[in-house]
NUTIMAR-125870 format. One record per residue (C-alpha): residue in three letters; x negated, y, z. Coordinates in steps of 0.05 Angstrom, whole numbers, plus 32768, in hexadecimal, padded with zeros to 4 digits. Each point is the difference from the previous one (the first is absolute). Example, Ala and Ser with C-alpha at 12.3 -4.5 7.8 and 13.67 -1.06 7.14 Angstrom:
% residues 2
ala7F0A7FA6809C;ser7FE580457FF3;
***
This chain:
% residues 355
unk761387878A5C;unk7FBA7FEF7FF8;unk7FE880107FBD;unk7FE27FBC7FEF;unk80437FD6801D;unk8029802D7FD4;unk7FD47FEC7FBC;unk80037FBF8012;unk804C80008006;unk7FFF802C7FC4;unk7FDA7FCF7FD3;unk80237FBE8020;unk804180207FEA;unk7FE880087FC5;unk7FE97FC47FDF;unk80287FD7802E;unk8043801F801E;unk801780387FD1;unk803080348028;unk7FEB803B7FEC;unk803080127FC8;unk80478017801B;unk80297FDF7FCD;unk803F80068016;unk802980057FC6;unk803080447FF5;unk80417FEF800B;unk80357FE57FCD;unk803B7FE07FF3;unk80167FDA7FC8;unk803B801E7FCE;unk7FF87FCA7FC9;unk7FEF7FB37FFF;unk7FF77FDC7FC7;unk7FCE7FCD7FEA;unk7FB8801B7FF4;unk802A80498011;unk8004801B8047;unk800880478001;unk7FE58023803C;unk801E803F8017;unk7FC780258034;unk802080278042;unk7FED80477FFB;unk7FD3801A8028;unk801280447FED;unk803E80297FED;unk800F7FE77FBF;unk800280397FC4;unk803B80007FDD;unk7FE3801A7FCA;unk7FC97FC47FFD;unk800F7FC47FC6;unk7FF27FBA8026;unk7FC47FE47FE7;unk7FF77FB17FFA;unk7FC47FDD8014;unk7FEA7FCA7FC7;unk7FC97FCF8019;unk7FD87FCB7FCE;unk80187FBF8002;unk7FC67FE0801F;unk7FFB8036803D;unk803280058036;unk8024803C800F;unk7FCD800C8037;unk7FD480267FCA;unk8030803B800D;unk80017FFA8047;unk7FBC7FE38016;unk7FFA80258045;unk8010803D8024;unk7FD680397FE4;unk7FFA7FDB7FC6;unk80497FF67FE4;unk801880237FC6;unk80447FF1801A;unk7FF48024803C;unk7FE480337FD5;unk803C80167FDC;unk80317FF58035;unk7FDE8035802A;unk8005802A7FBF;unk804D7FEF8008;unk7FFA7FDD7FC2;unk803A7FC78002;unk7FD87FC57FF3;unk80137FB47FE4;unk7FE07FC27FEF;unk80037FCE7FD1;unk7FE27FB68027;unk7FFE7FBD7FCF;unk80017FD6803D;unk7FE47FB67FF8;unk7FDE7FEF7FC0;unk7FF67FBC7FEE;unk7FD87FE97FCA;unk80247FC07FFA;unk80528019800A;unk7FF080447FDB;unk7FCC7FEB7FCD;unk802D800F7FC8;unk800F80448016;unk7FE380327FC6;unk7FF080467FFA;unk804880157FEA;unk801C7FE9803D;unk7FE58037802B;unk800D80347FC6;unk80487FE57FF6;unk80147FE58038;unk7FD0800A803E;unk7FFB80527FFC;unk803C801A7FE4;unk80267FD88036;unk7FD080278037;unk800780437FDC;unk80497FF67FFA;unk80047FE6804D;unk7FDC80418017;unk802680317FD8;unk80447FEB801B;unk7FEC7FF38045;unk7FE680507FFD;unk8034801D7FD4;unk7FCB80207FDC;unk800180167FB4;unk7FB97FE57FED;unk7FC57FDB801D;unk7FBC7FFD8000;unk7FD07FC67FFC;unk7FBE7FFA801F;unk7FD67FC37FE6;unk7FBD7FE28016;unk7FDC7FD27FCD;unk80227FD47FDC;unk803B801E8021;unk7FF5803B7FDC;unk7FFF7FE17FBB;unk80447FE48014;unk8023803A800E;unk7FEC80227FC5;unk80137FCB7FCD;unk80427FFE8029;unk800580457FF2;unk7FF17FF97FBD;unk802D7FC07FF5;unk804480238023;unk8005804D7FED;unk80447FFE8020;unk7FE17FFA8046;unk80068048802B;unk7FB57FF8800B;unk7FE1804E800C;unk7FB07FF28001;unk7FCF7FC07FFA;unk7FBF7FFC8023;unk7FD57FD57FF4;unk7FC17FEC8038;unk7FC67FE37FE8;unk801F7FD37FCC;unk7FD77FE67FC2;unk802380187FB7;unk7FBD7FEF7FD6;unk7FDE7FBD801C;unk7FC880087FCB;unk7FE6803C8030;unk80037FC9803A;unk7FB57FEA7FF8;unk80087FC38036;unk80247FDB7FC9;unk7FD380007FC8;unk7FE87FB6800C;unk80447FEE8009;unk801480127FBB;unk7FC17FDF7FEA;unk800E7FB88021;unk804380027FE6;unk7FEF80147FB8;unk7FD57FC48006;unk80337FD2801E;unk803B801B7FCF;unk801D80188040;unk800D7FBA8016;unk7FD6800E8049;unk8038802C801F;unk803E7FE67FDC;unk7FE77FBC801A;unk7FFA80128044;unk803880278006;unk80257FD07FE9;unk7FE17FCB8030;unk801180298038;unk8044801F7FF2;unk7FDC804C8000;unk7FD280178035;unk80087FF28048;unk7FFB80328037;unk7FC37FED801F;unk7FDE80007FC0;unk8012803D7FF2;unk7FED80238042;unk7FB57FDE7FF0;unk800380197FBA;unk800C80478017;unk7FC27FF48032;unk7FD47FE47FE2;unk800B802C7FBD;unk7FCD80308028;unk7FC87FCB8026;unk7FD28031800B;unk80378028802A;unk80117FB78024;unk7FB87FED800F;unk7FF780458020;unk804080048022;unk7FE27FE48046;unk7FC2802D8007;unk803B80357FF0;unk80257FE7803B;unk7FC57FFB802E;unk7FE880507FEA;unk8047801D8008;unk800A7FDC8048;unk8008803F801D;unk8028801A7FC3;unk80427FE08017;unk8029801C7FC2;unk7FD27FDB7FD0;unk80047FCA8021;unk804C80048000;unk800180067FB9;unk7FD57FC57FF3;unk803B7FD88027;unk8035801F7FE3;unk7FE87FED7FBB;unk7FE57FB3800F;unk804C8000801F;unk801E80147FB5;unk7FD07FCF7FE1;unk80177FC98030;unk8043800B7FED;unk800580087FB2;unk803B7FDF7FE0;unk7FF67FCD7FC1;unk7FFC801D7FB3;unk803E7FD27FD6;unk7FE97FD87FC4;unk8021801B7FC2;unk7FF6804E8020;unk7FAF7FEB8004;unk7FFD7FE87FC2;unk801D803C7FEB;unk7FD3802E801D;unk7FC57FDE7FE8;unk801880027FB7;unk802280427FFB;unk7FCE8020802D;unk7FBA7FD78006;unk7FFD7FDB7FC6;unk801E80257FC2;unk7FFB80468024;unk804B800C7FDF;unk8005802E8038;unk7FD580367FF6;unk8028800C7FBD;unk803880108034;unk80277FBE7FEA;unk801A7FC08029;unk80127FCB7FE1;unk80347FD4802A;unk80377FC47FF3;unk801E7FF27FC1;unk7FD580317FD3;unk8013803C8025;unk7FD080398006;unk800780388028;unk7FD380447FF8;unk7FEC802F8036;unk801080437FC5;unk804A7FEC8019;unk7FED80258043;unk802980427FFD;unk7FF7800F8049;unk7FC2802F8023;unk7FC27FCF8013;unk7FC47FFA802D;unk7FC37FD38001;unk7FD47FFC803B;unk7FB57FDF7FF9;unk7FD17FEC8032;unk7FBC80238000;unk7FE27FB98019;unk80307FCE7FDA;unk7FCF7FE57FD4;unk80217FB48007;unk8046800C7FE8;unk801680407FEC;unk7FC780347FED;unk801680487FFA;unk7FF67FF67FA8;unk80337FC6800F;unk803680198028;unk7FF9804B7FE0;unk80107FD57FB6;unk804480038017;unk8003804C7FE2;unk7FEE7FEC7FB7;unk80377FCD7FFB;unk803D80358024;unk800C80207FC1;unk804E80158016;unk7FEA80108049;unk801480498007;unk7FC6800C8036;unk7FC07FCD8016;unk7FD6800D8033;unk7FB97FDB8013;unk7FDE8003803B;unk7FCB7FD58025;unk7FF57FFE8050;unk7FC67FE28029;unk80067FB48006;unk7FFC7FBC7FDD;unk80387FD47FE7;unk802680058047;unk7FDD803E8019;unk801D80287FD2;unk80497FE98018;unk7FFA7FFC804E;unk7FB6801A8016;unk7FEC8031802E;unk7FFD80357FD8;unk80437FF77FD9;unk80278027801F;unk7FD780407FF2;unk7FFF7FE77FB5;unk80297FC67FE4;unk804480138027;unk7FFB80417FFF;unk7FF87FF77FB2;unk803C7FDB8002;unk80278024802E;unk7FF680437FD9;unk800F7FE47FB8;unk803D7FE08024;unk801E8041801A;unk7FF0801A7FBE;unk80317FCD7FE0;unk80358007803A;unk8032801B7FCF;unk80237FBD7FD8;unk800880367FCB;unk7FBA800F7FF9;unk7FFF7FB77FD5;
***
């Protein structure tokens, strides 16, 4: 093809047509339904190893399970099936911020995630499980894991998830406005709205970066005969487009327990009726993975806080890998580092006994 027809085509799919990305999602089928918890069970694409603990998949609540499984090449599912790994997720469905606005914090660490982990262990018949987490996902599991010692659960991992918001420099004027509003500003809106919706949040997580967005063209036009860029330009705006709602009384949580009061760098989170649950109640092996570039949500000093506050954990590991906030979980470069990381500290922890 003539070089010049083939740019064109190149830079017309682009910024208008998209189809680069393959994102044909691995193959599953669903072993548990339950409202805001459909467990996923992957098809291996590889002999299984009977000697491998299932791992569970925990996404945030505002990102759809796609974040694990953004595109061929670029899957961590497909990832650790080909390592024979057998692989679950956990998938909130439809969140509403008007039918699920009362949904807190302790319903995905009492209700939500033990369900999944429970779901997963008896559909493998395994002894123990371990849970991957990106973002807030990974705050989630471990406060599960600290809230319910009796679950089997071998190893936590945490991906690029914030444990010390003072480190997270973008919200500085935030915590000014609403020390000068009496934090009236976001209870008022989030009450006004029910939480945050979707689309809000998919221009949130944009726009957090402008510099990045106002570039992001003149990116597509230089990488137009870089077609795997390109593919993971669309494979990302296709994430963003999708993003699921954050509920009411679960934002307002975050924002006070995390953003406002910082309660959680002291490894504490405060939920309904009084209760408090602490992150030293973590008796199982943990890992914390920062990205190089996340400078928006989860610097390395944030998500590597996570080790001062496991003061039971027999064994935590740190590491950081190339990327930013997303990079870090499903760029090109992850497998190399991020799931090998995870891959080797899970094999490390295959053992239930090994708690």
């Amino acid at each position: 093809m003539n070089p010049i027809v083939r740019e064109t085509r190149s830079v017309y799919r682009s910024l208008l047509g998209g189809g680069f990305a393959d994102m044909r999602r691995m193959p599953s089928e669903v072993i548990h339904d339950a409202d805001k918890c459909t467990v996923h069970r992957y098809e291996p694409t590889a002999t299984t190893d009977p000697t491998a603990l299932p791992v569970l998949l925990i996404p945030p609540m505002a990102a759809t399970p796609v974040c694990f499984d953004l595109r061929r090449g670029c899957s961590m599912v497909e990832f650790l099936l080909d390592e024979s790994r057998p692989t679950y997720l956990v998938d909130y469905g439809d969140i509403s911020t008007l039918r699920d606005q009362d949904l807190g914090l302790e319903h995905w660490i009492d209700e939500v995630l033990p369900d999944a982990i429970e779901a997963a262990l008896a559909d493998s018949g395994a002894p123990g499980i371990h849970l991957v987490g990106w973002c807030l996902g990974g705050i989630l599991e471990m406060f599960t894991t600290a809230a319910h010692p009796d679950l089997p659960i071998a190893s936590v991992t945490s991906i690029a998830s914030p444990f010390d918001f003072g480190e997270v420099r973008v919200l500085g004027p935030v915590r000014v406005l609403e020390t000068l509003t009496g934090g009236l500003l976001t209870t008022g809106i989030v009450r006004t709205l029910g939480g945050i919706p979707g689309r809000l949040n998919g221009l949130i997580y944009r726009w957090l970066d402008p510099v990045k967005q106002i570039k992001k063209p003149f990116v597509q036009l230089q990488s137009r005969d870089d077609p795997d860029t390109l593919a993971q330009i669309e494979a990302v705006d296709v994430l963003m487009d999708t993003m699921e709602a954050y509920p009411g009384r679960s934002i307002s949580q975050i924002y006070h327990s995390l953003i406002r009061t910082n309660r959680m760098s002291r490894g504490e989170l405060h939920l309904k009726d009084g209760r408090v649950v602490e992150l030293g109640s973590v008796t199982v092996p943990v890992m914390a993975i920062a990205g190089t570039g996340d400078l928006f949500f989860a610097p390395p000093a944030s998500a590597h806080h996570v080790a001062t506050l496991l003061t039971n954990s027999p064994r935590v590991r740190l590491e950081t890998a190339p990327g930013g906030h997303l990079g870090v979980l499903t760029g090109r470069t992850a497998r190399d580092t991020t799931w090998a990381y995870v891959q080797e500290f899970l094999s490390a922890h295959d053992r239930a006994d090994q708690r």
